[in-house]
N, C-alpha and C positions, 0 to 999 in steps of 0.2 A: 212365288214370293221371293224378293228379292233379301238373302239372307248375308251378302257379302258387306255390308254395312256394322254387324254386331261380332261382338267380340265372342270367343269360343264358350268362355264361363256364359255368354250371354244366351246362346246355341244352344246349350248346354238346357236349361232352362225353359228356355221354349218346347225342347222336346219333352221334357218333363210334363210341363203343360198339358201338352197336347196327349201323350200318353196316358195323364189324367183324365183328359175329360174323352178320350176314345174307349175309355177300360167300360166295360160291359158287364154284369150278372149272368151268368147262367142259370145257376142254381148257387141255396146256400150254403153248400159245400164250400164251392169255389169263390165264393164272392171277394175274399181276399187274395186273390190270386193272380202272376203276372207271368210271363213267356222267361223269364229273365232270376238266377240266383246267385246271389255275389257271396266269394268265397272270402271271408273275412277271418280273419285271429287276433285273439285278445283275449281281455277277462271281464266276465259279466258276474255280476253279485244282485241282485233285483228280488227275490225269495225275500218276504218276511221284512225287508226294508219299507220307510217311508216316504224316502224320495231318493232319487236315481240323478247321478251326477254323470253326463257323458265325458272320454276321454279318447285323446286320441293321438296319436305318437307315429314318428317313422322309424320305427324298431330296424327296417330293411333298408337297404337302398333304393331295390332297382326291384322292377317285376322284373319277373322269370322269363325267358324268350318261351313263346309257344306256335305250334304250327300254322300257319297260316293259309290251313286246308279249307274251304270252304263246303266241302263235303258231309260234314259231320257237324253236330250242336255246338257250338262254340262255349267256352267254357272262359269262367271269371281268373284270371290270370295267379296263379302263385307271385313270392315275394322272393329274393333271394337276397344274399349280401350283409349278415348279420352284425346292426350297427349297437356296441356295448354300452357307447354314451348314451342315446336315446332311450336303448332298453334302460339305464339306471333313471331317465326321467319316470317311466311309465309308473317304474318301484316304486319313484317320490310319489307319486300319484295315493298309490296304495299306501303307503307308509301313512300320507298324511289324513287319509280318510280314516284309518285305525284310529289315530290319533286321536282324530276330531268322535269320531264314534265312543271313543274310553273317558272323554271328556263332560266334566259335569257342571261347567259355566257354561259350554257353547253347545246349543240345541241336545239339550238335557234330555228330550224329551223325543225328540228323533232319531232315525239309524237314515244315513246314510248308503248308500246303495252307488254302484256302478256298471256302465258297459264302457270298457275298452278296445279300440282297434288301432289295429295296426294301418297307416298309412301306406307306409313302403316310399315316402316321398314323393310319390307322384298324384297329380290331379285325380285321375280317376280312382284310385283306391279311396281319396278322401272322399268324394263324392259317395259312394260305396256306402263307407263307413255313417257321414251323415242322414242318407235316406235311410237306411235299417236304423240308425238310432230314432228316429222321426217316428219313423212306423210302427218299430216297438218289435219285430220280429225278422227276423235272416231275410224272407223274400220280402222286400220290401213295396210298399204302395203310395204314392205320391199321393200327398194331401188328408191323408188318412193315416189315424193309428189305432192300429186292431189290437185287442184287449183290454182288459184293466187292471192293468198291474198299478203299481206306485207312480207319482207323479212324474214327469222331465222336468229336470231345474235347468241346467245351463251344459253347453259344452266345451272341456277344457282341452285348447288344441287350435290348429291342427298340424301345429311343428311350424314349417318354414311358410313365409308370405305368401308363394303365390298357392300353397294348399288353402292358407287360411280366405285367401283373395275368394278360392271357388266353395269354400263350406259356408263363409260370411253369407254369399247372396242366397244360397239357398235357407240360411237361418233366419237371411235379413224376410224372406216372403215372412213367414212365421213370427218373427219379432221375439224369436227365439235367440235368448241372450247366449253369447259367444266370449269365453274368457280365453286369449292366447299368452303362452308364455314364451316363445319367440318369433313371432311375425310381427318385425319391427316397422316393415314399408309403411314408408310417409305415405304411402298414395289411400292406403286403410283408417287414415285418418278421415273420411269423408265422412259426415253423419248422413249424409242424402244417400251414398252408396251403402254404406255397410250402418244401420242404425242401431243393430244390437251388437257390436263389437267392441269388444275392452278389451285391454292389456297390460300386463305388470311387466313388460319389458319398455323401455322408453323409446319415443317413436326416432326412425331413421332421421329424420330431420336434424332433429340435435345431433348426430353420430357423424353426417355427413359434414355438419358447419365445426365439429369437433376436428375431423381430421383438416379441413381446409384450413383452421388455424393451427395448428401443427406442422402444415407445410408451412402457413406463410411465420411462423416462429421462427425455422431455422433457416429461413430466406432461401428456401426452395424455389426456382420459379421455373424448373423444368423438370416436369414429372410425367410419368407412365401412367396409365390406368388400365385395371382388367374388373370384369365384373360378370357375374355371374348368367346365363341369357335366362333369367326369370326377371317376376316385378322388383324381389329382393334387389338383383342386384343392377338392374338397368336405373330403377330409380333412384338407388345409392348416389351411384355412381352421376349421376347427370344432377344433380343437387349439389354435389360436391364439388364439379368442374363449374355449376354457375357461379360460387362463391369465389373459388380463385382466381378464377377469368376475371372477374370482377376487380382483384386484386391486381393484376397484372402478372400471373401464374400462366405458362403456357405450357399444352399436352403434345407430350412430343410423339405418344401412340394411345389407342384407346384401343381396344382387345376384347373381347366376347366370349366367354368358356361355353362350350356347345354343353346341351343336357346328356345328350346321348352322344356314347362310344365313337370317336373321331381323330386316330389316330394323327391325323396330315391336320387339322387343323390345331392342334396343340403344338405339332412340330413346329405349324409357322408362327405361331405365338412365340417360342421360345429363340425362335432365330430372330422376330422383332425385338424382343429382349437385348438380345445380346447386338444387334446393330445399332440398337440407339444409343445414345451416350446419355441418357438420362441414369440418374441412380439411384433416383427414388419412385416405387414403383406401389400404386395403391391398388389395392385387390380387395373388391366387396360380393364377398362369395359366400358359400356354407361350403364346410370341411369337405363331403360327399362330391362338391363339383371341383373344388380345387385337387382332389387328390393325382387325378391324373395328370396334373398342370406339373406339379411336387417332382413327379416321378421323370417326367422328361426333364426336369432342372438337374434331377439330380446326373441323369445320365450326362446330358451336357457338359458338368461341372459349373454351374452359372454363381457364378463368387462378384463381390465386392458390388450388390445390391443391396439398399436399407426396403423393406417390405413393409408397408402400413398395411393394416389388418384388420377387418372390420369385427364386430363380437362373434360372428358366426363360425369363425376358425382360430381366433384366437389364442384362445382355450384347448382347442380340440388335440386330444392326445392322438387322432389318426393321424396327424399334422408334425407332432411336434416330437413324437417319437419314432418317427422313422429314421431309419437307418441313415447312418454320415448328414442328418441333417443340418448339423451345425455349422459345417463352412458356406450353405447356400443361405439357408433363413435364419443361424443367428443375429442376432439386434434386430431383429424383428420389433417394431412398434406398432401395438394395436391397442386396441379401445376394448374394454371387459365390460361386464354390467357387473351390479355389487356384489360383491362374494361375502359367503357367510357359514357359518357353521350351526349343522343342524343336529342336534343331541339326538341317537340312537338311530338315524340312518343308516348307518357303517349297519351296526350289527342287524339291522333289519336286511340290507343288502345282504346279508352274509346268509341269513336263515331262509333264505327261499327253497322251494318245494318243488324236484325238478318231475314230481307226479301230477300235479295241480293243472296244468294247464300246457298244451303246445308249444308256445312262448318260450314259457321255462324249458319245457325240454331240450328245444333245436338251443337253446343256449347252453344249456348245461352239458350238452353232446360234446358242442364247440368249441368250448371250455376246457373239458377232460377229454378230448378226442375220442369218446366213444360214442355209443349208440343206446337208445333203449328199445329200439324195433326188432321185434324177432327175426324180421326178414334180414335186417342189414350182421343180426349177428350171423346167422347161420352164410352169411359171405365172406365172414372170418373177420368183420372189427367186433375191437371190444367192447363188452357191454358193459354199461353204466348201472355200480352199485346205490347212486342215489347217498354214499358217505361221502364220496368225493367232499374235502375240505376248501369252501373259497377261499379260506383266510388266508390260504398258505401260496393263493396266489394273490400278482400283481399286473393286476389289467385296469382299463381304464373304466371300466363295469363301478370295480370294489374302491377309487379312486376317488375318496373325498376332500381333498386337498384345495378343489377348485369348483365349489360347489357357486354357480352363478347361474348356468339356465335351470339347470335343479333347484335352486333357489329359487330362481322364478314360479315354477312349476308346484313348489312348496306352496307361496302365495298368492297363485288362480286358485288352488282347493280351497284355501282359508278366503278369500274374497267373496267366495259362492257359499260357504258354509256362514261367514257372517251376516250376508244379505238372506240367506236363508232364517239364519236366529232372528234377525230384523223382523221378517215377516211373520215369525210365529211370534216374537212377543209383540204385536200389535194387539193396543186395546182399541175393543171396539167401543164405537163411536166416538173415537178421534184418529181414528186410521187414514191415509191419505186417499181412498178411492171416496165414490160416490157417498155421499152421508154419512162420511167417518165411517165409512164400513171396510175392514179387513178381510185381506187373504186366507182361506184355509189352509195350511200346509200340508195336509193330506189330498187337498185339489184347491190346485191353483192355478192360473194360467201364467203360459211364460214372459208376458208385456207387464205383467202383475208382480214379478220378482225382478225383471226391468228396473223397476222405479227403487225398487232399494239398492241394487247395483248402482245406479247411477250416484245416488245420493250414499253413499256409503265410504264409511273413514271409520280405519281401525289399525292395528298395531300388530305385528308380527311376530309370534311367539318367540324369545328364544335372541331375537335380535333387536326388538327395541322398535323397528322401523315404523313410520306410521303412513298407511296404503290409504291413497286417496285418487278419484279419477277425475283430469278436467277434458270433455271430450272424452271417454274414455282413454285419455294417456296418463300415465301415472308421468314424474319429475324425470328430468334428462340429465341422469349421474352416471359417469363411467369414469371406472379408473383407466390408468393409463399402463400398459406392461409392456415389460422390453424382455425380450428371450436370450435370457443368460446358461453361462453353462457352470453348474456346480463342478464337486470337487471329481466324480466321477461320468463326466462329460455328455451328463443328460442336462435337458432343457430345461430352466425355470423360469416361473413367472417374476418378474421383480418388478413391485411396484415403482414407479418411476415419478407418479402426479396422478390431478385428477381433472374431469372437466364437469362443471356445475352450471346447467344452464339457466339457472336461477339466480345464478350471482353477478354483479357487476358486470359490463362487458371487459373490463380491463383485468378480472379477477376470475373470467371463467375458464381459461386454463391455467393450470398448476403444473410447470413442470422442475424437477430437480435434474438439471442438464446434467449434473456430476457423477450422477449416478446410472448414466448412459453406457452400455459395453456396443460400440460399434462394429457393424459388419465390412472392417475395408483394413488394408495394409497401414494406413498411419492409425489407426484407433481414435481416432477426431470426429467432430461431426460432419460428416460428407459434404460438398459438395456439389448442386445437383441446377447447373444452368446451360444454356446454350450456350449462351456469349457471355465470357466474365464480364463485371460489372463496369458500365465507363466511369473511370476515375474524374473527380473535379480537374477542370482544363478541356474536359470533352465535352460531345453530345454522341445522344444515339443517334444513327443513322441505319434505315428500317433496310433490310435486305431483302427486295424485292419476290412475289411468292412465297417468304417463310414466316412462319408465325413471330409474331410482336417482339418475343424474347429472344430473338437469335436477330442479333445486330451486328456493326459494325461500331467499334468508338471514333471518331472524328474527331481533332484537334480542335478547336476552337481559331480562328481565324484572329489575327492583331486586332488590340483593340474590344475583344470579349471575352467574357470567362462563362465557368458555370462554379459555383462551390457548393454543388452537392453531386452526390454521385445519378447515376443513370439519367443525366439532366436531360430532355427532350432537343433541348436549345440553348444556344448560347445568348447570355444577356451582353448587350452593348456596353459598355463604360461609357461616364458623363466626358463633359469635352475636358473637362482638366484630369481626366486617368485615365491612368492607360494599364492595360494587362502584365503583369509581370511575367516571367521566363516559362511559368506553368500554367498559365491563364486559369489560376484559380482567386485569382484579386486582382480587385481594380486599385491599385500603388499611383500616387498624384504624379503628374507629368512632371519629368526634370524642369526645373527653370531657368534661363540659359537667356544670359547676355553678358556682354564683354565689361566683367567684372576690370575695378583698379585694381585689385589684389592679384590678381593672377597676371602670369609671366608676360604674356601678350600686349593685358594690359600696363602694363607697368612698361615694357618696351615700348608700346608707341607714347606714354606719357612723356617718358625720358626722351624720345625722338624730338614730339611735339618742343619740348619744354627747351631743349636746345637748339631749336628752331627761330622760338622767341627770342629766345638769349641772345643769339647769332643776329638776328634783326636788330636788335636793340643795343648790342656792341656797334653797329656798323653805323646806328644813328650816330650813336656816338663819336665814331669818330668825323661823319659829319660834321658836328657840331664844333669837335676841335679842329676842324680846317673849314669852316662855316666861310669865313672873309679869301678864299681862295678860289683861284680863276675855275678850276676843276669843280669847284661846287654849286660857285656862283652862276658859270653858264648853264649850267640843269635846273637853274632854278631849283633853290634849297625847300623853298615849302612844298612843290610838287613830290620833291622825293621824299621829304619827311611825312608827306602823306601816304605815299606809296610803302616805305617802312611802317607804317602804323598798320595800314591794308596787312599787310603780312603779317603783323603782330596780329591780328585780329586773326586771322585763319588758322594761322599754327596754335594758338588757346581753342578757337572753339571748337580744334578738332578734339581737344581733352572734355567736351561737353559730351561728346556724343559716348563715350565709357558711361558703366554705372547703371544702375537699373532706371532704365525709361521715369520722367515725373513728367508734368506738365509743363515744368517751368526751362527744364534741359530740354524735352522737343523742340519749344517753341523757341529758344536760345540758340539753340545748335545749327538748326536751320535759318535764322533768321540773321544770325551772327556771322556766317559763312557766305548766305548770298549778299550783306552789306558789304564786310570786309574784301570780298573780290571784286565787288563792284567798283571799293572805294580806287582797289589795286590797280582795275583796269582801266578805268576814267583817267587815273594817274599818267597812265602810261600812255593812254589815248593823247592826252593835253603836249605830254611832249614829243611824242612821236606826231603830231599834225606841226607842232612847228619844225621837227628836222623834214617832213616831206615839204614844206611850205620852202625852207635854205635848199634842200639840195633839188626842186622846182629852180633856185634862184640859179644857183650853181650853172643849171642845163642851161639858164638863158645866156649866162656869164659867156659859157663854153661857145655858143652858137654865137655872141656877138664876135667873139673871137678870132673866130672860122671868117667870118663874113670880112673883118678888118683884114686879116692874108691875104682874101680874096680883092680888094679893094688894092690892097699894097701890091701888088702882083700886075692890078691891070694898069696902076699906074707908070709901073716900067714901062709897059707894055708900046702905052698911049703917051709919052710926054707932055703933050699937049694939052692933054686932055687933065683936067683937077678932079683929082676924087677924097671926098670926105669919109672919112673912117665913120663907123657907126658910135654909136656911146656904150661905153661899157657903164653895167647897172652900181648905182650906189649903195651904201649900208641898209637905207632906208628900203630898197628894191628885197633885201638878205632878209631880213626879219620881217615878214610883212606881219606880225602879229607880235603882240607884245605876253609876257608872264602873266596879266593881268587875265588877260585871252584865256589860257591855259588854265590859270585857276578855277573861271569861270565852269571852264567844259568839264572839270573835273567835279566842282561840288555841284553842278545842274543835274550831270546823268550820276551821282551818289544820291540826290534826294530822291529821282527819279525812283531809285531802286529801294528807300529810305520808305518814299510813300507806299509803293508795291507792298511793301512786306507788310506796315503798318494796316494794310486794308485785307491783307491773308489773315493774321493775327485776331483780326475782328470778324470777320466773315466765317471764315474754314479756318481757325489756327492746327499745327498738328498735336498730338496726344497721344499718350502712350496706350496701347492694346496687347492683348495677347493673341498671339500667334500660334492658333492651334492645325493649321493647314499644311503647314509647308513640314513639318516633321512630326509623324505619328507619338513617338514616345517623350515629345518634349515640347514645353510652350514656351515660344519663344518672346521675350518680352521686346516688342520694338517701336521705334514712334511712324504714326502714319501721319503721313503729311496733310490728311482731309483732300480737299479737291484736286483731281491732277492738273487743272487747267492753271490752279494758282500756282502750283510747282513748277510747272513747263513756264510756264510766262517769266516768271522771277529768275529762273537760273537759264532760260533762253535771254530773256536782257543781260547776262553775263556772259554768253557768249556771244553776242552780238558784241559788247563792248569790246569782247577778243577779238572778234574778227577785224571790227574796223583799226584798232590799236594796231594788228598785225598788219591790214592794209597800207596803214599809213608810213610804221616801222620800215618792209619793206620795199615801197618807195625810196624812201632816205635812208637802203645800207650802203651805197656806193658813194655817198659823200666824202669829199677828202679832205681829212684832215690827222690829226695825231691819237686823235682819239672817238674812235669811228661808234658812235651811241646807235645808232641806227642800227649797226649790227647785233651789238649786244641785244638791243627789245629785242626781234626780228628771232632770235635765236633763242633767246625765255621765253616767248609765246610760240615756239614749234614744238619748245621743251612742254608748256602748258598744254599743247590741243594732244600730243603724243600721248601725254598722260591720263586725258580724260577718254579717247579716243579707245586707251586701251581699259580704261574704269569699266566702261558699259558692258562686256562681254565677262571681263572676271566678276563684277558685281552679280548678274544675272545667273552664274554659273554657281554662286555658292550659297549656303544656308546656314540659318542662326546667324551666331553673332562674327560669323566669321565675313557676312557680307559689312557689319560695322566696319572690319577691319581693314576692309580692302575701301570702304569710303573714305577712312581714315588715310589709310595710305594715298590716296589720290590726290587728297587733302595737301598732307603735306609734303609727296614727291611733285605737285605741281608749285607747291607754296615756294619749295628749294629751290627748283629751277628758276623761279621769278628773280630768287634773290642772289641765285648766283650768278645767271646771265647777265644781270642789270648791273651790281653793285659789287663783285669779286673784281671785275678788270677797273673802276675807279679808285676803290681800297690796296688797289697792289701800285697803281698811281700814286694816292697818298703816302702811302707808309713806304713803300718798296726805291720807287721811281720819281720822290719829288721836285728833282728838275726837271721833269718832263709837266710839273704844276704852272705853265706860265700862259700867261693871255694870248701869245702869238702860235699858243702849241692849240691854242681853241679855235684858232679862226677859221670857217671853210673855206678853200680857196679851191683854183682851177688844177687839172693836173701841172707837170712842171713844161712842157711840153709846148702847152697852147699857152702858157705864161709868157715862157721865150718867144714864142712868135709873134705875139702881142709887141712887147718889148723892140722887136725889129723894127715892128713898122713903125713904130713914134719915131725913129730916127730917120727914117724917107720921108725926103721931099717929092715933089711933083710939080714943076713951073711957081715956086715960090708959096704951094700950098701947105700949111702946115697939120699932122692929123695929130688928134688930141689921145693921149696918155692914158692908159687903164689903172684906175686906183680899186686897189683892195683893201683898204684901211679901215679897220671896226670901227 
């Protein structure tokens, strides 16, 4: 049979079974009778009583080490390690059955009886202890119980969970009701596993979601765990880490206190302690496993850890009155069950009988450090008078102060004595069994007193409480204690809060933080994470193989924040915000164009606007030398066209300041590519008539050449007649008249007139914001809509530049007094210079500072036009005005090829006469 599937309590069981149905009759002698006698201690009372209440305590720690000879009968193990606390449960035990026996409302009519054993805390004692109580006599018989004494009602016990785990199943075959006063394990909550099990301690469940909110109160999120290697404390402990986990609580070690004596493993428990940087450290144990954990701390010196503490040691004066405890486990916080005060306890502890029973004596030995064995006196200890005074000591026996699992233990007795009174005043026929028929209480079976346990709600003497089971758990209330040190530097309980697991979720822990004495060098509330928290402006960033809470903070990148702390991620800001200096807010994007108010703007305003001024002075003096040869041959309306052009340019460079509208886009651009249009058509018109004169000039020059050449051969040839050629007339000089001119100028101005008008309707520009080009500022600017209508429109203005300049210089080497052809020729090198170098600084800068440099292109190429063109006729007019005369206008040949013209009209040749070069406008 394959037995490696079932658990030990399961083992355990089976051989019971089987032992059962193997046992055999000899005769009836023996018929009760097994190979096997367990050596059990306690108190039995069963004489003359009516029903018999089982009980069962770990008075001991540890069995006794015994030979492991196999040669001889083996023998039921002794206990050793005499535990005070436990021993004062068992007195409650007794105390309260006195009680309840003296009592003439509750089973008036009954006595009470008992058998108690001693556990010793380990599984097999309890097991021990439950089959003899089953059977009714020391050698015990599986499934059988020999005699007839008084009934079995219930048993109260068996101390800690994983005893009660192995007395539970054996009760549970029988349906024999099981009352615990500290076997808290959530895992005992099973009604399918354990069916007749109750408890007046509240189940681990609540204890464990109690202390995970207590961590995550003080924003713990890196904590230690130790737990006991029983169900106690594995199940504790793994309930508790799935609530925090849950939370985002990360375990920075988890630890296992061995049952039995293991020096090397405690050491290495306490050097994990002290390598971790955790500094809160949860321990769900009973006093008896933690003790050796205690004793390497203390050797250690292990300082500045907070200790959460489950009920099981909380309390425990083995715990908390050890020597120098106070710099390792004060500020201890743990979880208590209700404490209470039980009238005549004390003095019942105090009057105990150390002749009555073994129990009492190995304690009362213990106690007064003597003996009451003849053998041990005659070794020379003293022997025990039996006056020995308890009262005059202070151990944790006679210690009512802190009466909670004693309490407990108080109301298992009264739970089973009231479902007892239940069952004796049943009237018959209305009783809850078969046809309203009732329990005997002189014989009853135990699934029969079952049913009033279950169904059973009463009030506890003395304290008011009122005891009720759902599932067999009674309400999940613990107060909360912190281990302070009074005035003479022993440990006390100080209440601190409480936890109700009945109440509100927002309202089931109660703590008064103020009245916390902490375990650490600032006296605060500790501290206890991997990685401090990331402040708003970061995220976490996970660290590769370590648990969730041990991160790195990361800055948040331009552009995003977080405004809360441990943020996962950083959120984006919208397009109009941006992150400020701590990336904990998104703050609206600077708004940024080239205000009139600011210095910039207001410099290129005053630029522009003396720009215009300077254009419109210079009409003017046009206007007052309008009838003068200097104005009249440039043709006055071309140039006051050309000055208007430039007035237009230099204004709508003040359009493009100011915050972007629709109506400045579409003005600034539309105004700028007229006005140069209108500038260069201007210049166009008269720069084709100076290349069309100095055209005439070159023909002048070459007839010229040719007449020498003619005069020359007729020296040569006397004979021979040679006719000079003709030099060209006025009409040959101006082959195009003003009218021409004006023409060329307002054709390609509509040309550029209708362009824009059909941008304007199509694609006009309009102001946008500019979130691209600079992260923390939007830039307000206008977009011109299509590039193909922009390239086109201010491509026809430099076309009109180019051919203006083509034609310009043609005609700079014209002679005359005042050389125009120069001047354009030298304003549009100054114009392409300027925009040539536009495209590289524009492209190079951002925000409004590329306005600034369009601006300036604007108007350093608008200056050039109007200085090149109209500064050397203005220093004519005002400066120079006898250099204003009609013969100072005229183009003529150099002086050169004039003179040799001149020669030849005075040669003859055989009476031939050559004809005279006129130059005359």
């Amino acid at each position: 049979m394959d037995l490696t599937g079932l658990s030990s309590t399961g083992r355990l069981l089976l051989v019971l079974c089987v032992s059962s149905y193997l046992y055999t009759s000899t005769d009836a002698e023996g018929s009760c009778k097994l190979k096997a006698k367990f050596n059990l201690r306690g108190y039995k009372e069963v004489l003359t009583k009516t029903v018999v209440i089982g009980g069962m305590f770990p008075v001991h720690h540890r069995l006794a080490s015994t030979d492991a000879n196999t040669t001889i009968p083996p023998e039921s193990s002794d206990c050793e390690g005499f535990n005070f606390r436990t021993f004062r449960w068992a007195q409650t035990m007794l105390f309260a059955l006195n009680e309840i026996n003296n009592r003439t409302d509750l089973l008036p009519k009954t006595e009470l009886g008992y058998v108690i054993y001693d556990s010793c805390f380990t599984i097999s004692k309890a097991v021990e202890g439950t089959l003899t109580f089953l059977t009714g006599q020391d050698e015990a018989v599986p499934n059988y119980r020999c005699g007839d004494g008084p009934p079995l009602s219930a048993l109260v016990g068996a101390g800690s969970s994983d005893l009660s785990i192995a007395t539970a199943r054996i009760l549970g075959l029988y349906y024999f009701p099981q009352m615990s006063y500290a076997s808290s394990c959530s895992v005992l909550e099973s009604r399918f596993q354990y069916p007749t099990f109750l408890r007046t301690i509240p189940n681990d469940e609540n204890q464990s979601v109690a202390m995970a909110k207590l961590v995550l109160h003080f924003g713990w999120t890196w904590v230690g765990t130790i737990a006991a290697d029983d169900d106690y404390g594995k199940y504790g402990i793994k309930r508790f880490k799935e609530v925090v986990e849950e939370q985002g609580v990360c375990i920075s070690f988890s630890e296992v206190l061995p049952k039995v004596s293991n020096p090397e493993a405690i050491e290495r428990i306490v050097q994990v302690v002290l390598d971790s940087t955790a500094k809160i450290i949860v321990v769900f144990s009973s006093d008896v496993d933690l003790t050796p954990l205690v004793a390497e701390l203390l050797r250690n010196n292990v300082t500045n850890r907070t200790w959460i503490a489950s009920e099981a040691w909380v309390t425990s004066a083995a715990i908390s009155r050890h020597p120098n405890i106070l710099p390792v486990l004060g500020g201890t916080i743990g979880f208590g069950v209700r404490r209470a005060e039980i009238p005549g306890l004390k003095q019942h502890l105090l009057n105990v009988n150390p002749y009555n029973d073994t129990l009492t004596e190995e304690f009362w030995g213990i106690v007064f450090n003597c003996t009451m064995n003849y053998t041990q006196v005659l070794r020379g200890m003293r022997r025990c008078t039996g006056e020995e005074k308890l009262d005059e000591l202070n151990n944790t026996y006679s210690d009512v102060s802190q009466l909670r699992i004693t309490y407990n233990v108080y109301k298992a007795v009264y739970a089973v004595a009231h479902a007892l009174h239940n069952l004796e005043d049943c009237k018959v026929g209305s009783g809850p069994f078969d046809n309203g028929t009732c329990a005997d209480i002189n014989m009853f079976e135990p699934w029969q007193l079952m049913y009033y346990l279950k169904n059973l709600r009463f009030t506890v003497p003395h304290t008011g409480e009122e005891i009720f089971f759902n599932n067999g758990d009674v309400l999940g209330f613990y107060e909360i204690l912190n281990w302070q040190s009074d005035s003479d530097g022993e440990i006390t309980y100080t209440n601190i809060g409480y936890y109700n697991s009945t109440a509100p979720a927002d309202e089931m822990l109660t703590i008064n933080n103020a009245s916390i004495i902490w375990n650490n060098d600032i006296m605060e509330t500790p501290r206890s994470v991997c990685s401090e928290r990331c402040q708003p402006g970061t995220r976490m960033g996970i660290r590769q193989g370590e648990p969730v809470c041990c991160f790195d903070c990361i800055p948040c990148a331009d552009g995003e924040i977080t405004n809360t702390t441990d943020a996962r991620g950083c959120l984006q800001c919208d397009d109009d915000y941006w992150s400020n200096a701590n990336h904990d807010e998104c703050v609206p994007k600077i708004i940024e164009f080239l205000d009139f108010s600011e210095p910039l703007g207001i410099t290129l305003i005053a630029i522009a606007a003396f720009g215009a001024l300077a254009t419109i002075v210079v009409a003017i003096i046009f206007l007052m030398h309008l009838n003068t040869p200097l104005v009249k041959v440039n043709d006055a309306l071309l140039s006051f066209s050309l000055l208007l052009g430039l007035v237009i340019t230099f204004l709508s460079s003040i359009v493009f300041l100011g915050e972007p509208q629709m109506w400045s886009c579409m003005t600034s651009q539309v105004a700028l590519a007229v006005g140069f249009a209108l500038v260069l058509s201007s210049l166009m018109g008269k720069s084709a008539l100076l290349m069309l004169r100095a055209r005439a000039i070159k023909a002048v020059k070459n007839a010229t050449k040719a007449a020498k050449a003619a005069a020359a051969a007729a020296e040569q040839s006397p004979d021979t007649a040679v006719i000079a050629p003709a030099i060209p007339q006025k009409n040959d000089v101006d082959p195009i008249h003003p009218r021409h001119q004006r023409a060329i100028m307002i054709v390609c101005t509509l040309i550029q007139a209708v362009a824009c008008t059909v941008w304007l309707i199509l694609m006009p520009p309009h102001p946008v914001k500019n979130t691209a080009a600079q992260n923390i500022k939007i830039i307000l600017e206008c977009d011109t809509g299509n590039i193909i209508f922009i390239c086109s429109i201010f491509g026809y203005d430099m076309l009109l530049a180019l051919v203006a300049f083509a034609f310009a210089s043609v005609a700079r080497k014209l002679e005359d007094h005042f050389n125009e052809g120069k001047s354009v020729t030298f304003g549009m090198l100054v114009f392409f210079i300027v925009w040539i170098s536009f495209v590289p600084a524009y492209l190079s800068t951002r925000g409004k500072f590329m306005v600034a440099v369009q601006i300036f292109a604007i108007l350093a190429s608008s200056f050039g036009l109007l200085a090149c063109v109209f500064i050397p006729k203005c220093y004519v007019l005002l400066v120079k005005p006898e250099r204003n005369k009609e013969e100072m206008m005229i183009p003529r040949a150099k002086s050169r090829d004039i003179a040799a013209a001149h020669a030849s009209t005075s040669s003859s040749a055989n009476g031939t006469t050559v004809s005279t070069v006129s130059l005359d406008d």
